[in-house]
C-alpha positions in Angstrom: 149.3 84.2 33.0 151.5 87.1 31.8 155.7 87.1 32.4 158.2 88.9 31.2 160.9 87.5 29.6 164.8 87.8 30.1 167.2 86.4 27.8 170.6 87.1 29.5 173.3 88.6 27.1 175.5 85.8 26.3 172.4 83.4 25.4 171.0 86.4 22.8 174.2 86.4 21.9 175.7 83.2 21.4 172.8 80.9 21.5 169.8 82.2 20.5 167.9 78.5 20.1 167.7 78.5 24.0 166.1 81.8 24.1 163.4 80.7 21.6 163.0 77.3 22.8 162.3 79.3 26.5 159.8 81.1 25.0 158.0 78.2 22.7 157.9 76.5 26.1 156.4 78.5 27.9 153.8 79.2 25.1 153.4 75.4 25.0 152.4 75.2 28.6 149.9 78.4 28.0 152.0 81.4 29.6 151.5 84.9 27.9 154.8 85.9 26.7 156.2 89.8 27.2 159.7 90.5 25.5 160.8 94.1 26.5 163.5 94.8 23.9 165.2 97.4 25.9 166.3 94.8 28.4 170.0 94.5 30.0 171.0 94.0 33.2 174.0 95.0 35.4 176.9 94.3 36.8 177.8 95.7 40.5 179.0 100.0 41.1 180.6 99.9 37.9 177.3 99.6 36.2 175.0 101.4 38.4 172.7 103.2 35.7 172.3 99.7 33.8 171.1 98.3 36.9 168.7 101.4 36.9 167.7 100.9 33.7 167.0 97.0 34.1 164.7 97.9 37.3 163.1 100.3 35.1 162.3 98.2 32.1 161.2 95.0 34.2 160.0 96.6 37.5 156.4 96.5 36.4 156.2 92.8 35.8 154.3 90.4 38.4 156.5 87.9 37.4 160.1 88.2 35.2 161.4 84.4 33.9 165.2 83.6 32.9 166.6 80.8 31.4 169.7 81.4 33.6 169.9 80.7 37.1 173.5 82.7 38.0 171.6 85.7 36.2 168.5 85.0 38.9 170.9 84.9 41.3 172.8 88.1 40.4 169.3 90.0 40.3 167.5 88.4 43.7 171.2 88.5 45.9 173.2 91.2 44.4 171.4 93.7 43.1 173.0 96.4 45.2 174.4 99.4 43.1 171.3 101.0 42.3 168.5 103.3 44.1 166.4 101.3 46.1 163.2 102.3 43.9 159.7 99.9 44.1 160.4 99.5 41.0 164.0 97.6 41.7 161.8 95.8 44.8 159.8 94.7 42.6 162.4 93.2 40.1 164.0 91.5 42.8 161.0 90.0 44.4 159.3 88.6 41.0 162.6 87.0 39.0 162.1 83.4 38.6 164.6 80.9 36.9 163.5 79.1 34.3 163.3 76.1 36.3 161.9 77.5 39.3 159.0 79.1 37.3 158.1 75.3 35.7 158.8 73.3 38.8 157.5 76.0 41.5 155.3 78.3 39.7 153.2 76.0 37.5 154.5 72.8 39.4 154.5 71.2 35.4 155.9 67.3 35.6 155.3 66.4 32.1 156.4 67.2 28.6 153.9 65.3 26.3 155.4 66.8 23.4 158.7 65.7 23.9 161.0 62.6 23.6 164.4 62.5 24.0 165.9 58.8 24.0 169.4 59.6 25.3 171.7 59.4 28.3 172.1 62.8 30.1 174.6 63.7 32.0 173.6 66.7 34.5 175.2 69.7 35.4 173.5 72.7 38.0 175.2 75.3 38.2 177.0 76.8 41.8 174.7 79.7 41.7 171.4 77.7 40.7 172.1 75.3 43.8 174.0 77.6 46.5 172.0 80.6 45.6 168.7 79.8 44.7 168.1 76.2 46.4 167.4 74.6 43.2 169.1 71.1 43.9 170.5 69.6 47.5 174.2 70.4 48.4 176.7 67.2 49.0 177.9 69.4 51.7 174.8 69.5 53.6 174.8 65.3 54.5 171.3 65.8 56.4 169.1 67.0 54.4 167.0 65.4 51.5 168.6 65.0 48.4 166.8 67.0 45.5 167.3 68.3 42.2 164.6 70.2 40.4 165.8 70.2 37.5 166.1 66.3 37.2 162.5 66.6 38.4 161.8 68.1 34.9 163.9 66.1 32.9 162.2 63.0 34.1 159.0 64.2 32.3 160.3 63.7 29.1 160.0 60.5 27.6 162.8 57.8 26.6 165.5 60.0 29.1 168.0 58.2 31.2 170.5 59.9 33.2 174.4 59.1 33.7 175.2 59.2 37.2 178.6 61.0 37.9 181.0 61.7 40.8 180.8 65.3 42.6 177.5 66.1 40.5 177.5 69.6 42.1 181.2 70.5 41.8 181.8 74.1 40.3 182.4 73.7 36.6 184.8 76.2 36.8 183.6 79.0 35.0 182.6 81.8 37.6 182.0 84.9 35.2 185.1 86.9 35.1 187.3 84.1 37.4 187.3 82.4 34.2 189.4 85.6 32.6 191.4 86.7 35.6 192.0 82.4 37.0 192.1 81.1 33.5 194.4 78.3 34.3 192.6 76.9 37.2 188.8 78.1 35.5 190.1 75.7 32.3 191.7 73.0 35.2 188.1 72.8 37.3 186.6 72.9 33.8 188.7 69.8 32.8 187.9 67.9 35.9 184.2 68.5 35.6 184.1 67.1 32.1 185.9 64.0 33.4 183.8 63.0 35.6 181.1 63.3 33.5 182.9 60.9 30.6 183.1 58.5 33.1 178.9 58.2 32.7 179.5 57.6 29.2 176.7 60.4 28.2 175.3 61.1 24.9 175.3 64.5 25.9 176.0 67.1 28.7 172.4 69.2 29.8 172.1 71.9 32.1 169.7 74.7 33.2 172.8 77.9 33.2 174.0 77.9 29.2 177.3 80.1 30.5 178.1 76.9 32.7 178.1 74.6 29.2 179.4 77.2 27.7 182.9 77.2 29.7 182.4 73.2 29.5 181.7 73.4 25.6 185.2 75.5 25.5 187.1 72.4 27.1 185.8 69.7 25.6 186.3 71.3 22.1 190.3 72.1 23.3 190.5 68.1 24.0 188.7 67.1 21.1 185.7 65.8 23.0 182.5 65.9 20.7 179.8 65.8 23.0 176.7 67.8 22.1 175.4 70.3 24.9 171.7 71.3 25.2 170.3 73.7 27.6 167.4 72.1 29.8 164.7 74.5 28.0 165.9 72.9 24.8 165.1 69.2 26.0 161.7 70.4 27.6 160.4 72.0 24.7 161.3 68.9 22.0 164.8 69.3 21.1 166.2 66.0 18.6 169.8 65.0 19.3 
């Protein structure tokens, strides 16, 4: 099986190791990796030619994978400044997070090649769970109670998760709310890490790296060393 892969901006960026252990991964599990290297993506009217050009460069793919769900959810729901071209149709209908892809796709439930002996506590992101229905909402006191990524995680050997109050409570970070509501971004931020400490992790996992990355920003301005590892990191063998 052939995907393309996209490694939204911050991760190429900032953190690189989750963008190469996405793609070991998914060579692990037997997927033919594509990297277009003219990739970007977009961001509403103001960028209405990126979004053209991101349609362009990924519109031919069957099936386009992201370690990111917000960024899955920016491309499948608000996608709406560009021409409506096939190719753009096309880009919309085949995106897949990262964790959609392993736990729908190639419905994989173990990691044989990985062990990771520690207490997790586990973060999904507002667009991962509101947006693409990857984990239940608290909200909704009816329906089942999932979470795909914990589905993943439990395929890894030796891992135990720390259970926490409001599990899918924003984190605070929101893209550009975090620059124009910094004091209530760092506030939500400062709750969400509380809650977590209360679980008395090893260390804080989650599936969107610019969640943990707003989260790794408050815990480092109250002193808080706690490691954070995206979920792709754990899958693929990560050692703490």
């Amino acid at each position: 099986m052939q995907v393309a892969l996209m490694i939204p901006c911050y991760i190429d960026m900032f953190y690189p190791r989750v963008g190469i252990a996405t793609l070991g991964l998914l060579e692990r599990l037997g997927v033919e990796v594509v990297y277009p290297k003219k990739q970007t993506c977009g961001c509403y009217e103001e960028a209405r030619a990126t979004e053209e050009h991101c349609a362009r460069v990924f519109g031919s793919f069957d099936c386009v994978v992201t370690p990111s769900g917000s960024c899955t959810h920016h491309i499948r729901n608000k996608f709406t400044a560009g021409a409506d071209s096939p190719e753009k149709q096309n880009l919309v209908r085949n995106t897949y997070d990262l964790v959609e892809f392993l736990h729908d796709v190639l419905k994989v439930r173990e990691f044989p090649w990985a062990t990771f002996e520690h207490k997790v506590a586990l973060h999904t992101s507002c667009s991962a769970i509101r947006g693409l229905n990857i984990a239940s909402m608290s909200e909704r006191v009816h329906d089942p109670v999932f979470s795909k990524p914990k589905a993943l995680l439990c395929g890894v050997p030796g891992i135990e998760f720390g259970e926490f109050e409001r599990v899918d409570e924003c984190c605070g970070f929101g893209g550009t709310f975090a620059v124009t509501e910094e004091a209530v971004s760092a506030k939500m931020g400062y709750d969400k890490l509380a809650f977590m400490q209360k679980a008395s992790p090893d260390c804080i996992v989650s599936s969107d790296m610019s969640c943990l990355m707003h989260l790794q920003g408050c815990a480092r301005r109250q002193k808080q060393d706690v490691p954070f590892f995206h979920l792709a990191e754990i899958l693929n063998g990560v050692s703490l």
